[in-house]
C-alpha atoms as one frame of an Amber mdcrd trajectory, in Angstrom:
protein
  -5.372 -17.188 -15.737  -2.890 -14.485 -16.917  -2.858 -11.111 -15.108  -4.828
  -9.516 -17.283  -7.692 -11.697 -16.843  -7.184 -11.781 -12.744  -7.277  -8.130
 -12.346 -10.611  -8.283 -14.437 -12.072 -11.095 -12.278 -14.104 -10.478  -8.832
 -12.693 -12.071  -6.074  -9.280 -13.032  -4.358  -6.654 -14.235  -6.516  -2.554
 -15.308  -6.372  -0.863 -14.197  -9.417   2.582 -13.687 -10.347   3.662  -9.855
 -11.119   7.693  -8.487 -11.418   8.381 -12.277 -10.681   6.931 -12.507  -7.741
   3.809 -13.853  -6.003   1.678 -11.613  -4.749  -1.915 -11.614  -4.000  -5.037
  -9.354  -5.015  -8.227  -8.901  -4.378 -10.431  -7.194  -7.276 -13.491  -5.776
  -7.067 -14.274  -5.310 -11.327 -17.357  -2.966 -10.578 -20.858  -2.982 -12.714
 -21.521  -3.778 -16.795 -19.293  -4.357 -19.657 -17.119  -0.860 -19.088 -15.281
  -0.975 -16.150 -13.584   2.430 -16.524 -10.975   3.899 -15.101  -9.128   1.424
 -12.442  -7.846   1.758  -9.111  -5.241   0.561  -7.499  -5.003   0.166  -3.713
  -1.518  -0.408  -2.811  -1.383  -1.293   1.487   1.466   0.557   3.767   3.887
  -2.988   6.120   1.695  -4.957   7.832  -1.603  -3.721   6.065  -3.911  -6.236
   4.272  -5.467  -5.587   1.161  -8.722  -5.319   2.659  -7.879  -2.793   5.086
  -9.569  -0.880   1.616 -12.910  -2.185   2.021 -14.475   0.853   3.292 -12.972
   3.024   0.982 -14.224   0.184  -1.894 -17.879   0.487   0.171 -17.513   4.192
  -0.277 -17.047   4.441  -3.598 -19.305   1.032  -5.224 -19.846  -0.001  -8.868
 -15.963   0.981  -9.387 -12.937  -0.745 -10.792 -10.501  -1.582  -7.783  -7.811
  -3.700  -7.754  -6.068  -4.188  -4.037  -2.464  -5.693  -3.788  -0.826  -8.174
  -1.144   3.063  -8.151  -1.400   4.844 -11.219  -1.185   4.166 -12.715   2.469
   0.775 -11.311   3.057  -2.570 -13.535   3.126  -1.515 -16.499   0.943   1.761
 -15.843  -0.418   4.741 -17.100   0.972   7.529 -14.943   1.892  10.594 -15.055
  -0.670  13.114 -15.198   1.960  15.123 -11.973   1.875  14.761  -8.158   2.135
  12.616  -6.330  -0.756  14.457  -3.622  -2.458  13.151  -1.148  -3.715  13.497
  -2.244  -7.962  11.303  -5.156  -7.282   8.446  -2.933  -5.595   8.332  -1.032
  -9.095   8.423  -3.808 -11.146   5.663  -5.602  -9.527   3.724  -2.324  -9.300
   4.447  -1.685 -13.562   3.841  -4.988 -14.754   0.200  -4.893 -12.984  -0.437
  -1.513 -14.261   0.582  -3.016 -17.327  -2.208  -6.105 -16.923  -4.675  -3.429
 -16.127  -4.313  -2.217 -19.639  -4.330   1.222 -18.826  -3.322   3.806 -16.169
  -4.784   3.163 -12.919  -5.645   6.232 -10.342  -3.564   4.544  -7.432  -3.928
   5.051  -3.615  -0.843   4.054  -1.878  -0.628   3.899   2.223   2.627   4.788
   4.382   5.111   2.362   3.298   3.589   2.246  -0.130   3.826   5.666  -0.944
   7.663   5.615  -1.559   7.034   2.447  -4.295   4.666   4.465  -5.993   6.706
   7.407  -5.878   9.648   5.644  -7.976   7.715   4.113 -10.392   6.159   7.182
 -11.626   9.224   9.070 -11.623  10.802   5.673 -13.042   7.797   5.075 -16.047
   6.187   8.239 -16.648   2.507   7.687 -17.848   1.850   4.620 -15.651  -0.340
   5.948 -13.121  -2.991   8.709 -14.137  -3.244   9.958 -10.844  -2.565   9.372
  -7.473  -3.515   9.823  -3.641  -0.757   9.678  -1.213  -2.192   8.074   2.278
   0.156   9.791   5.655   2.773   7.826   3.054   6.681   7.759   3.967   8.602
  10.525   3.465  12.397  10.972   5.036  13.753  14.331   4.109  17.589  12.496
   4.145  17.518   9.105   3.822  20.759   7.023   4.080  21.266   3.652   3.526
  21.375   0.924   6.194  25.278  -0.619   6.988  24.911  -4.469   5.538  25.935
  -5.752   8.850  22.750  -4.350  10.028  20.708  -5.467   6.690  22.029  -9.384
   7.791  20.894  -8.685  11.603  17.264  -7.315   9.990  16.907 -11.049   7.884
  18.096 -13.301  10.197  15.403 -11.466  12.726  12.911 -11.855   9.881  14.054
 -15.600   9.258  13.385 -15.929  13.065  10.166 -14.586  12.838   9.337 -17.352
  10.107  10.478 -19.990  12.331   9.154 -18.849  15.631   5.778 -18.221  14.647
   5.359 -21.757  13.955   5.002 -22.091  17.851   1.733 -20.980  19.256   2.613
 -18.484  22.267   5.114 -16.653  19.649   1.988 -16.935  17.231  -0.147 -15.525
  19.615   1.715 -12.647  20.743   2.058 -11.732  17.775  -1.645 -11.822  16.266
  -1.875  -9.388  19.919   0.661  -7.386  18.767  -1.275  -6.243  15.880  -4.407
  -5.517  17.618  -3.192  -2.961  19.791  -1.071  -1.559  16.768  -4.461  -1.051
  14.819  -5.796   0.081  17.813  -2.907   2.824  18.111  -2.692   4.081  14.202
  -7.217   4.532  14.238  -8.779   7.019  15.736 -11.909   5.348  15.520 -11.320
   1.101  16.077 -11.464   0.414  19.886  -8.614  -2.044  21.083 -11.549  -4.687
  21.076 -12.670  -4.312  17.710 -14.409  -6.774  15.537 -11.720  -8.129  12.931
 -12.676  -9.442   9.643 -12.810 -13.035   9.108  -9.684 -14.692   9.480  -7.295
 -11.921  10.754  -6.426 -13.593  13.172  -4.908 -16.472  10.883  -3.488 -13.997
   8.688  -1.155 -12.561  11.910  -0.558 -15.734  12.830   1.277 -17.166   9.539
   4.918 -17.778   9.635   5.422 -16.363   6.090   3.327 -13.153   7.276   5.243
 -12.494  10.205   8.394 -12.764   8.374   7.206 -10.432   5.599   6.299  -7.527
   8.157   9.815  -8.006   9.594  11.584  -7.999   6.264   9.873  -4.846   5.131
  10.452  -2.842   8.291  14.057  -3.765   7.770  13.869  -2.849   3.967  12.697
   0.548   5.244  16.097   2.820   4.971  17.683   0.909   2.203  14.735   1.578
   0.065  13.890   5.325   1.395  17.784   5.733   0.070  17.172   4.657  -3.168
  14.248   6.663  -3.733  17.048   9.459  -2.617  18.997   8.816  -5.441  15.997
   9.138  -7.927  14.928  12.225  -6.231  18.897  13.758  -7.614  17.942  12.301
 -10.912  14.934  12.030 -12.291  11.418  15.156 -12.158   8.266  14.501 -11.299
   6.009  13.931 -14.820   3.064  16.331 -13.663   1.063  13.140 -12.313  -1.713
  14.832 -10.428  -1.568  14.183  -6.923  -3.202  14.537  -3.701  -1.550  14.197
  -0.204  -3.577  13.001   2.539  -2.171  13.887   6.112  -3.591  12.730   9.646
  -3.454  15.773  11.424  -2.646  14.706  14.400   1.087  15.989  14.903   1.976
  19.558  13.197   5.998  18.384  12.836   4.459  15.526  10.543   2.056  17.768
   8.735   5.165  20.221   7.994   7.393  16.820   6.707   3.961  15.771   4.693
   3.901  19.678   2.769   7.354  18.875   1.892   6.110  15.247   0.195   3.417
  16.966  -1.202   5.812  19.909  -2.833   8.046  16.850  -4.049   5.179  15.645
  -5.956   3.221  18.696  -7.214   0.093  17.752  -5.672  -2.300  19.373  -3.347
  -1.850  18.482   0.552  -5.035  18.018   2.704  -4.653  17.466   6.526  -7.344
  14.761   7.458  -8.997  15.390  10.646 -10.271  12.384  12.755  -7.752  10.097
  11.416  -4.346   8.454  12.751  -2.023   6.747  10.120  -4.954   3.993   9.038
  -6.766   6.770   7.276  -8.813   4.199   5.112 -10.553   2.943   8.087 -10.900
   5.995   9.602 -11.942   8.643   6.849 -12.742   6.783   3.943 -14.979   8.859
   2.476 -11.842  11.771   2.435  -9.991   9.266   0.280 -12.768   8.086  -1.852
 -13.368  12.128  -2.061  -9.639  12.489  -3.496  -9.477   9.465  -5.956 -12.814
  11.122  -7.447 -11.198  14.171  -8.172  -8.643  12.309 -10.078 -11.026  10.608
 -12.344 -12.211  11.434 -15.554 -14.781  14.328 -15.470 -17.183  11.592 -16.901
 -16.647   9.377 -14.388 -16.512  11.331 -11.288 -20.021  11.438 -10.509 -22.329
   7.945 -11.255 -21.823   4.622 -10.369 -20.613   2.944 -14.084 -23.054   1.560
 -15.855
């Protein structure tokens, strides 16, 4: 299938978007009109359906959830994503969607988003920032430290093909959840084959490779912020309210972006599992008045 048939086809799917493999999981909602899609775009080390109970919140809708390359059943490409190749994946399925999504984007995420509709004005129709990235004076990385970053990520790869590395790692990410929710208990019940997912070599590797990519690709968002203007995209800024220095940083995002700032209460950084009905509150007010309030028939 091409990518505009995946992204109108229920279930999980690996497609090819910006020349790249990535993965997504759609959810095409109820009868002949889907209207107005949306886009769930995961923060490092988040699956796709980390969204599920924001998708539960809100049924009958459109949503179309991205994987990166690395996550679930993608292999990782084998060096550090920059921050061109997030946008072009991110156009060319807004592109397959066939018109312009409402798109949620999570921590890491949020930058991506940020550039492409500062980059290709009249992509998104509106979008909901999740406790998403923001550094106030980003700098590049030094390129010694960029090689140190992939041969740690190329270790990861290789590593996790032993079980004890495996392991730890899979444990690793438990008490990580665990740490961003207010509301998961460090024994929480995962969803079917997390477990697996945390323990894949290509996974690992991805997580590590994105962490790296952090500063080169918070720089060149810099760099767009000195050139380009926000195109009036409405926008909402969700904030966990948990530390006032980050809700200060997040009014500055939200400034950047013209949108409307709301500090989430009961929620660390995974705000989709912990207040999903907040977000699924926000991407309705971004929908067409006709839309906002019944399931589509």
């Amino acid at each position: 299938m091409n990518a505009a048939d995946v992204v109108r086809t229920e279930g999980s799917h690996v497609t090819t978007l910006g020349g790249r493999q990535v993965h997504l999981e759609v959810a095409p909602g109820l009868g002949e009109d889907l209207g107005t899609p949306i886009m769930l775009v995961p923060g490092c080390a988040v699956p796709s359906y980390a969204f599920r109970p924001v998708r539960t919140a809100m049924p009958g809708r459109w949503f179309v959830a991205i994987d990166r390359p690395g996550m679930v059943e993608t292999p990782w490409p084998g060096r550090l994503p920059t921050l061109a190749e997030e946008v072009a994946t991110l156009l060319e399925l807004c592109e397959a969607l066939g018109q312009p999504p409402v798109v949620v984007a999570h921590s890491m995420a949020g930058p991506h988003v940020e550039a492409l509709v500062r980059q290709h004005p009249g992509s998104v129709s509106g979008l909901v920032l999740l406790d998403a990235s923001i550094e106030l004076d980003a700098k590049p990385a030094p390129a010694a430290l960029d090689r140190a970053w992939l041969a740690a990520s190329r270790l990861a790869l290789e590593g996790s093909r032993l079980p004890p590395f495996a392991l730890a790692a899979s444990l690793s990410t438990r008490v990580a959840v665990w740490s961003q929710s207010h509301r998961l208990p460090i024994d929480y019940d995962r969803p079917p084959g997390t477990d697996d997912l945390f323990r894949r070599p290509d996974t690992l590797a991805s997580v590590v490779a994105e962490q790296a990519a952090y500063a080169d690709q918070l720089a060149d968002l810099q760099t767009l912020l000195e050139t380009t203007t926000w195109p009036g995209t409405p926008s909402v800024v969700l904030t966990a309210g948990s530390r006032a220095a980050w809700v200060r940083k997040q009014r500055v995002l939200a400034h950047r972006v013209g949108g409307r700032q709301v500090v989430v209460e009961r929620s660390r950084h995974l705000m989709m599992l912990d207040r999903p009905d907040v977000v699924a509150e926000a991407v309705l007010g971004l929908l067409p008045e006709d839309e906002r309030g019944t399931t589509p028939a």
